[in-house]
C-alpha positions in Angstrom: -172.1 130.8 -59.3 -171.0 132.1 -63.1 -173.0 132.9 -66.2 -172.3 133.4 -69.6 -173.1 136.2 -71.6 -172.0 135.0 -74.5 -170.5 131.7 -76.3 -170.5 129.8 -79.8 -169.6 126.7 -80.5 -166.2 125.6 -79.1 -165.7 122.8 -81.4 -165.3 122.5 -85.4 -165.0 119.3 -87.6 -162.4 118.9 -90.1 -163.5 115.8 -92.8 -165.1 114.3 -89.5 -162.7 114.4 -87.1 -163.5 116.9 -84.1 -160.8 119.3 -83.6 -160.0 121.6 -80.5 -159.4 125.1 -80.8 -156.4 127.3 -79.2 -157.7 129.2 -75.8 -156.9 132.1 -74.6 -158.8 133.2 -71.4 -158.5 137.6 -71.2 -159.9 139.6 -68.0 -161.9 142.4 -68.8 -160.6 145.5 -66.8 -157.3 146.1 -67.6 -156.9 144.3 -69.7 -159.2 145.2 -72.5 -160.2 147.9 -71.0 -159.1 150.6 -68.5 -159.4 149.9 -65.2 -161.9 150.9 -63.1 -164.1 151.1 -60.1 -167.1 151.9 -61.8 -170.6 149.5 -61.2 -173.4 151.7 -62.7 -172.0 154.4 -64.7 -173.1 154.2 -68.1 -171.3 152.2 -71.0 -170.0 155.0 -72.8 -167.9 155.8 -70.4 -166.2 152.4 -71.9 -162.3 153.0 -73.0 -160.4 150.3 -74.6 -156.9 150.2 -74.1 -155.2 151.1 -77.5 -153.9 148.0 -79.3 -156.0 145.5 -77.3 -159.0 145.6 -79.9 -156.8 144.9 -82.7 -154.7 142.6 -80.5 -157.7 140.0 -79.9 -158.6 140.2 -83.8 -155.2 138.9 -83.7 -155.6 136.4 -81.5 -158.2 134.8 -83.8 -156.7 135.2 -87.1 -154.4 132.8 -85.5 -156.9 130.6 -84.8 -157.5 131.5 -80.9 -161.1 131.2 -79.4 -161.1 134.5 -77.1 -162.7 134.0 -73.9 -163.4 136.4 -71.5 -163.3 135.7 -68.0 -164.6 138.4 -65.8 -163.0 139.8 -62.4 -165.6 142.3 -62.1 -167.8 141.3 -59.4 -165.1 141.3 -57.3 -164.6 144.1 -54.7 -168.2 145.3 -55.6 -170.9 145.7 -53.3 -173.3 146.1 -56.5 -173.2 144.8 -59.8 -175.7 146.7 -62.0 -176.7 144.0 -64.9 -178.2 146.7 -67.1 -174.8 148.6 -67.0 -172.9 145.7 -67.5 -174.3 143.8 -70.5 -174.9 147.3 -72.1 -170.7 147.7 -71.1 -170.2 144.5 -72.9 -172.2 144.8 -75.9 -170.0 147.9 -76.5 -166.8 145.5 -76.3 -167.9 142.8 -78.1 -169.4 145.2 -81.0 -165.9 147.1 -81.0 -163.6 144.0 -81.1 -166.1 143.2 -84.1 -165.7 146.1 -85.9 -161.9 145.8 -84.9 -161.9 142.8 -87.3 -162.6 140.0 -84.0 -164.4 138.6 -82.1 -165.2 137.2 -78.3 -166.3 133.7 -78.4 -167.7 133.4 -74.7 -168.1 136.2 -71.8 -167.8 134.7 -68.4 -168.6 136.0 -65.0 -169.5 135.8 -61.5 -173.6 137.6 -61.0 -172.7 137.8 -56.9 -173.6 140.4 -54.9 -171.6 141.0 -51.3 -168.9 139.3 -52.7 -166.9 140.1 -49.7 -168.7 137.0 -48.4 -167.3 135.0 -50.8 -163.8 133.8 -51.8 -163.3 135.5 -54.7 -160.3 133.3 -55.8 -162.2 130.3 -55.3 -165.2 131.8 -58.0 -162.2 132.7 -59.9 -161.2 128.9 -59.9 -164.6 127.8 -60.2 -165.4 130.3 -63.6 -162.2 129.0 -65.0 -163.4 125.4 -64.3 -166.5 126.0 -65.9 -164.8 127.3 -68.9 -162.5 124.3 -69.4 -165.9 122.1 -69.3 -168.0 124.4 -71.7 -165.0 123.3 -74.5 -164.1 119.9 -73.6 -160.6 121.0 -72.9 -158.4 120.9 -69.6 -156.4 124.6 -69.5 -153.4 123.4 -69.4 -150.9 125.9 -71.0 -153.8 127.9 -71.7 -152.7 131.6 -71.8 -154.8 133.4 -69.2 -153.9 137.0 -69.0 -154.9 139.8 -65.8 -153.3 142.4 -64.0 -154.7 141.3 -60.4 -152.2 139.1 -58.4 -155.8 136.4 -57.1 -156.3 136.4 -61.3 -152.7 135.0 -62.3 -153.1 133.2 -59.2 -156.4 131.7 -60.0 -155.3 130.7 -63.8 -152.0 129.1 -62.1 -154.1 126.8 -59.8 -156.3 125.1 -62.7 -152.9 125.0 -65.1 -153.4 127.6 -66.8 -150.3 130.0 -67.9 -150.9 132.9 -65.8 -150.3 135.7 -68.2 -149.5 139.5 -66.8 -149.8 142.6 -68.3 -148.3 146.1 -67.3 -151.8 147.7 -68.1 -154.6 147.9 -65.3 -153.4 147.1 -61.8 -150.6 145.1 -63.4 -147.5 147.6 -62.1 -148.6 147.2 -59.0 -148.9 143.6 -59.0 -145.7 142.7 -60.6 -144.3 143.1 -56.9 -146.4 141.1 -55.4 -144.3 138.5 -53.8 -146.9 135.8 -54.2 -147.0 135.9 -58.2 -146.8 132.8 -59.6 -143.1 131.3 -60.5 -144.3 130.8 -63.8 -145.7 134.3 -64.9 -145.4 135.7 -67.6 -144.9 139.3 -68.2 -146.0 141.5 -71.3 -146.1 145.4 -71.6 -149.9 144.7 -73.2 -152.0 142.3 -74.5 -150.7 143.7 -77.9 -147.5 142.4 -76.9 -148.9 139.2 -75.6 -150.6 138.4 -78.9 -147.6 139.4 -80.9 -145.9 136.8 -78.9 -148.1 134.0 -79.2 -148.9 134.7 -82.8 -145.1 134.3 -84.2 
């Protein structure tokens, strides 16, 4: 029900004793990127949102293993591969060149995902993540800006983690959030936090 595009090794040994790294689990549209509707339009079209680039580079110069979790699929009668893993070879080459990097690009390949419960593949991707690196998500730091995302991350454990950018204006007044949301400007400002 997932795949991943992308993923290196999630642990490392330290004089032979296997250490875990810090997660942190990003959505794609607005979050990194500007939110949109678009399926099949070509990857150039790609924007990131200033400071998010430079934010995950961040991220992993404090020692974070950046994993993307993707909500695309979702609302989308049509997911165009081609479009997509051309889309996300333009991320992952920018946050390179930004000084970062992606360690693993999740998603859901469904079509007609109206059929589906989108939440529950949310749950079931961020399951799937958890077993990939050996790690449960508690007090993992999973950031969106779609109420069924922060809801999703808050049902497996994880911190669910809201940005201002995207959708996430909107949801802030949702009355379902999750009691224990956070709530950042950007994922600038999220990684400034959790990098002090």
């Amino acid at each position: 029900m997932w795949a991943c595009l992308y993923e290196s090794s999630s642990r490392f040994k330290l004089n032979g004793f296997l250490t875990l790294m810090k997660l942190i689990i990003l959505d794609h549209d607005g979050v990194i990127d500007n939110d949109s509707n678009l399926v099949t339009k070509i990857s150039s079209e790609w924007r990131p949102i200033p400071g998010s680039l430079e934010a995950i580079a961040h991220l992993n110069q404090a020692g974070y293993r950046v994993i993307v979790a993707s909500n695309r699929s979702c609302d989308r009668k049509v997911l165009d591969m081609k479009a997509f893993n051309a889309m996300n070879d333009m991320m992952y080459k920018a946050v390179s060149q930004a000084g970062g990097r992606i360690d693993a690009i999740f998603f859901s390949p469904h079509i007609n995902i109206e059929k589906l419960n989108c939440s529950r593949l949310l749950i079931m991707m961020f399951e799937e993540i958890a077993q990939r690196f050996g790690t449960d998500l508690k007090d993992v730091p999973t950031v969106g800006d779609e109420l069924r995302y922060l809801q999703a991350a808050a049902s497996v454990g994880a911190v669910p983690t809201m940005v201002l950018t995207g959708r996430g204006k909107k949801t802030r007044t949702a009355k379902s959030l999750p009691k224990n949301t956070r709530i950042f400007a950007d994922l600038a400002a999220v990684a400034d936090t959790l990098t002090k």
